[in-house]
N, C-alpha and C positions, 0 to 999 in steps of 0.2 A: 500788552503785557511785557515787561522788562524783567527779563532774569540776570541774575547776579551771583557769579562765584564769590567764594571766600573773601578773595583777593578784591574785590570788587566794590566791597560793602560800602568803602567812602562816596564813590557813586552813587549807590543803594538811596543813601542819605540827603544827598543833594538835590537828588529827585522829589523830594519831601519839599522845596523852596528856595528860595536864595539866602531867606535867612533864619534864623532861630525860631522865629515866631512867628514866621509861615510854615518850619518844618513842622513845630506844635502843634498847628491848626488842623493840619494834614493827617499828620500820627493819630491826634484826638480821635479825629475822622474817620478811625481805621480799624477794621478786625484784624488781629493776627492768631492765625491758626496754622499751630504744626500737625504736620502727617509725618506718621514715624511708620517707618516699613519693617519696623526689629520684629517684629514677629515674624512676617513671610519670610524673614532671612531663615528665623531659626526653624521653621514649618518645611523652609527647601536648603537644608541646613547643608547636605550633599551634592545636591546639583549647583549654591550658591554661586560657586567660582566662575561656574561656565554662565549663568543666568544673570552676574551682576552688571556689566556691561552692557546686557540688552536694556534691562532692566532701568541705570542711568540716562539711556538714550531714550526712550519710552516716555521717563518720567519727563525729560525736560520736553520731548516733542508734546507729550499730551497737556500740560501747562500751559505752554506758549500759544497751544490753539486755544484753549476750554476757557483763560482769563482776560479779564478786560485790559483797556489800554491803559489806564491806571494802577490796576494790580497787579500786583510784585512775587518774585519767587526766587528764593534766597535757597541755596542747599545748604545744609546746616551739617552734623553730625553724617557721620554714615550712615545711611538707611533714616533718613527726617531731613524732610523740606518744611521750609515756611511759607508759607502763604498770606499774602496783606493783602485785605481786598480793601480798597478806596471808599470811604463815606459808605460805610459797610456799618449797622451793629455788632455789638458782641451775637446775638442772637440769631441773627442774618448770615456772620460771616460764619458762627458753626456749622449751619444747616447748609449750608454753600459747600464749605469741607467736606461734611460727610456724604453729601451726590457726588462730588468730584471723587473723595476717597472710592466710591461705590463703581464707579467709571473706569479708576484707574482701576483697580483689581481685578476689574471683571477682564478689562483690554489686558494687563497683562497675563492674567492664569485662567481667562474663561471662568464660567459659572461654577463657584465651589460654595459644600456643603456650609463650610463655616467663613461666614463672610462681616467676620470681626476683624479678620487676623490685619486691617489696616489701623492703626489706632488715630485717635484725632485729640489732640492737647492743646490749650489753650490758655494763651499769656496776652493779659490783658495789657496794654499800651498803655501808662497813665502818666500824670506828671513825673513822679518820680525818673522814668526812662527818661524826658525830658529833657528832665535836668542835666543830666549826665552826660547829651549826646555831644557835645562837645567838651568833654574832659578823657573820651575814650583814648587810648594810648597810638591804638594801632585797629583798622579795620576786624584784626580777628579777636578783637577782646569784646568789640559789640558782640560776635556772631556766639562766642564762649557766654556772655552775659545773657541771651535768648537761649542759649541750650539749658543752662544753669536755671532759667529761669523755669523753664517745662521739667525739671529734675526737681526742682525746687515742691513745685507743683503736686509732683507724683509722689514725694516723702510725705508731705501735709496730709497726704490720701492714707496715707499706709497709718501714720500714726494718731491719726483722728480717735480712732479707738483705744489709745494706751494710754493709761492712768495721768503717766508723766507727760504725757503731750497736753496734757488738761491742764496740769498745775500750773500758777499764776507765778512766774518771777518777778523779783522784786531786787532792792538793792536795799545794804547796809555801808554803813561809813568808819573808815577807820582813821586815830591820826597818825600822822608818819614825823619822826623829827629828822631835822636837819642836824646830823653832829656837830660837823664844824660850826655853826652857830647854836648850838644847844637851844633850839627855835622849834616847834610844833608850825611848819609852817606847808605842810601839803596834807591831806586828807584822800584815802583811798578808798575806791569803791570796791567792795563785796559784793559777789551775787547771793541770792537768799529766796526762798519763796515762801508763798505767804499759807501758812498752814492752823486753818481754824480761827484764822484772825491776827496769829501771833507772825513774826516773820522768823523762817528758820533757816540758819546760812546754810549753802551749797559748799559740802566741805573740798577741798583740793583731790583728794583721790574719787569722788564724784564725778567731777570737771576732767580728769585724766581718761578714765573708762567714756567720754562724750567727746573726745577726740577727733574729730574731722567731721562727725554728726551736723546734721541739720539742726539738732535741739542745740547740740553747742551756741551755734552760731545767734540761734533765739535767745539764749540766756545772756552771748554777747551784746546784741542787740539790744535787750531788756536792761542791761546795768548802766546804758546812757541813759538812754530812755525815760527810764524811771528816775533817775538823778536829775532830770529836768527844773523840777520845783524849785530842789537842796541847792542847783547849781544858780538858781536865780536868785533867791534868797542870799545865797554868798556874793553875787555880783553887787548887793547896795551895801558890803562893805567897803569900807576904807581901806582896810589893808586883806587882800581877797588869797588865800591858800589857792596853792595850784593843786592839780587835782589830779589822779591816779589811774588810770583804767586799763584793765586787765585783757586783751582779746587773744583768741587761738590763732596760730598762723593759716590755720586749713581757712579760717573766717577770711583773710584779707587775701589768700594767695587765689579763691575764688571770685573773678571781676564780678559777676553777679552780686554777692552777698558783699564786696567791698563798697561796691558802691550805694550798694543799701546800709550798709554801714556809714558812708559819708554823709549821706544823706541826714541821717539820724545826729550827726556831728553839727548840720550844719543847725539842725534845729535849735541848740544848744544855747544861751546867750552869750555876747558877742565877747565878754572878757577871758573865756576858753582861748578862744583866738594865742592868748598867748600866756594859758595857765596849763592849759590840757595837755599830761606826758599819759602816751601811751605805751604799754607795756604789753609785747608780744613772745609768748610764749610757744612750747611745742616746735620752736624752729628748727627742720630738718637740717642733718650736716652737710655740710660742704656745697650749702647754697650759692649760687653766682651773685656778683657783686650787680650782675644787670636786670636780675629776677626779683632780689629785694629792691633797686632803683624802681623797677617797674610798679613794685605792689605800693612803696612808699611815696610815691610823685602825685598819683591820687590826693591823701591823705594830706601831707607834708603844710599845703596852703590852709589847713586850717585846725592847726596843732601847735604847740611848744616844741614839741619832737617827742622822739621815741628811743625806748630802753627795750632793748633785749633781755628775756628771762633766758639764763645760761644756767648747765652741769658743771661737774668737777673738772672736766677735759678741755671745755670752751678755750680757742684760742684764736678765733677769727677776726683779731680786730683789725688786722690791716685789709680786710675783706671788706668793712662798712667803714673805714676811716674817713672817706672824701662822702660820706653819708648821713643824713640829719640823726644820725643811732650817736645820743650822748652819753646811753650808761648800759650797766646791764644791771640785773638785778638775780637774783639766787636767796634758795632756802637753805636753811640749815641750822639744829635748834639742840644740836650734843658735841661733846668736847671733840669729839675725833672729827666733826664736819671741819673744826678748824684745819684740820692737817692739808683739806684742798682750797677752805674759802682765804686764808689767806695769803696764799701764792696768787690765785686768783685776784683778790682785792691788787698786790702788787702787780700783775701785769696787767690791769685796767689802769694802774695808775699810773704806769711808765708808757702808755697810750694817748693818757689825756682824759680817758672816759670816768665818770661819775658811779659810782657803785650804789645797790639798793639792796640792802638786808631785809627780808622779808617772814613775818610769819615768828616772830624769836619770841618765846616763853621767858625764857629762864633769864634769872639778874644777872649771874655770872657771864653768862653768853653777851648779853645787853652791854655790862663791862666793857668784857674785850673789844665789842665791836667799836666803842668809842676807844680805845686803847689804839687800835687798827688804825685809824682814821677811816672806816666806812662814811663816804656819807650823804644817808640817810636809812631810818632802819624803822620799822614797825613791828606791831604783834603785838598780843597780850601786855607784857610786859613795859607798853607804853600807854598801853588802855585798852579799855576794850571797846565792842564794835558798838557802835550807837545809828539810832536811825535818823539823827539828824548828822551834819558836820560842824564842826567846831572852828570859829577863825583862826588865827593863829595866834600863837601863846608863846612867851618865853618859861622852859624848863627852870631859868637861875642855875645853880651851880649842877654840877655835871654830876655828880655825888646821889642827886635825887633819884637818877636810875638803881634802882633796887632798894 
């Protein structure tokens, strides 16, 4: 049996084969099961401090004897180990965890009444880890993307029952023009879901109250996903609109659900490669310039690049300037948003960056924005959402707005 700290994991890995496609065969090969000890922490919630240490030492002596020479044990989170048993089933390597869980409990607090308090969770190895294991950044973004993944797991649990975890999402298309060429030349995806048949858009203050949620992240997921068809269907044009897509930062700033997001990118057809802007929203302030490096290096090889959704205040751009962030984009759809969007609009432009008016009703509004030089702008007022997308189209004279 081979244990492996944190720090350790690229080892962890290598151990799987020399190369990609022996590590594959290996993992395939493989049960993974975590034991999570959060309950007996919080059951000896008092005595913890003094009993965690033993406890540590316990855990890795009784591993290291109970597992075979091929099976692996990774510490993960506090209070949750992993467990890889070798050419194991899923079905095999459970029922393996839960003798061992029953083992260690007993070895550590002797014979008690309630003999759950070990939990056992389980993340199935499949292609998709796969793919990934060599795009990982840093040994503790695997160990974050297995914990992510047994959290992942235990929401799925939680919401099986709730209405909205049932509902089907879906995606709607909008166009967006290009001012400076008065061009209909990008098309934006909408989330939506399908109700009674009809599809009904996920409005914006929806998508805010879903903020760092697991559903977010589903709904993020679902608007590529779903655009799969729309996006192949645009690939046998001649002249192909680039394309829109909107995700939460809680979705990308998680290795887990990022790289299940890339994943779903990569499904994509091959002219995304270099249509695809995406657009990350919710971005906390005064992030480091080596934390969006981080979340965007993933992504970056199989993208256009990406826009920042910004407030009235946003002034980070020497923060992402040596960074694939070409624009940013902002709502705002009454005379008074003008008083911050275009100050705004002028310090993206003394930058270099691309600006993206979003969500705009009204003609007048639509006006200025071309008066401004915004450029590119969507909403109502340039059409409305359709379920299919439209190639691109010349507007004619600039006058047609409103």
């Amino acid at each position: 049996m081979q244990h492996h700290e944190i720090g350790q994991v690229g080892q962890f890995l290598r151990n799987f084969g020399g190369s990609k496609e022996q590590a594959t065969k290996s993992l395939l090969a493989s049960s993974l099961q975590i034991v999570g000890l959060d309950q007996v922490k919080e059951k000896y919630a008092q005595q913890w401090e003094k009993l965690e240490k033993r406890v540590d030492q316990a855990v890795e002596a009784f591993f290291t004897k109970k597992l075979g020479k091929k099976d692996m044990f990774v510490k993960m989170a506090e209070s949750r180990f992993a467990l890889l048993f070798a050419d194991t089933t899923y079905e095999e390597g459970l029922k393996k965890a839960n003798q061992l869980a029953k083992e260690l409990l007993q070895l550590l607090f002797g014979e008690l009444p309630d003999q759950e308090v070990v939990s056992i969770e389980t993340v199935v190895l499949d292609v998709n880890l796969i793919e990934h294991i060599s795009e990982f950044n840093s040994p503790d973004e695997l160990v974050e993307y297995l914990n992510f993944a047994v959290s992942d797991v235990e929401e799925e649990k939680q919401e099986n029952g709730s209405s909205k975890a049932k509902e089907i999402n879906s995606v709607l298309f909008r166009s967006v023009v290009n001012c400076q060429k008065n061009l209909v030349s990008m098309t934006e995806l909408l989330p939506c879901r399908l109700v009674d048949g009809r599809k009904e858009r996920i409005e914006n203050s929806e998508l805010a109250a879903l903020h760092g949620q697991r559903e977010r992240a589903g709904i993020d997921y679902s608007l590529l996903h779903e655009s799969k068809a729309a996006m192949r269907s645009l690939g046998n044009l001649g002249n192909k609109p680039l394309v829109f897509a909107t995700v939460d930062y809680d979705t990308l700033a998680n290795s887990y659900r990022r790289y299940e997001y890339a994943g779903i990118i990569k499904q994509l057809p091959a002219y995304t490669l270099k249509h695809l802007v995406i657009n990350i929203t919710n971005i906390p302030d005064g992030i480091l310039n080596s934390r969006i490096r981080q979340i965007l290096t993933t992504l970056n090889p199989l993208v256009l690049g990406f826009v920042f959704e910004v407030g009235p205040d946003w002034n980070e751009f020497d923060t992402v300037s040596d960074l694939p962030v070409f624009g940013i984009s902002f709502f705002g759809d009454y005379e008074e948003d003008l008083l911050w969007i275009e100050p705004l609009i002028e310090r993206a432009k003394s930058h270099g960056f691309r600006t993206f008016w979003r969500g705009v009703e009204s003609d007048d509004i639509a006006r200025r924005a071309f008066e401004i030089n915004v450029d590119y702008l969507s909403g109502d007022v340039i059409g409305r959402v359709q379920e299919t997308p439209v190639s691109p189209f010349s507007l004619g004279r600039k006058s047609r707005i409103g």
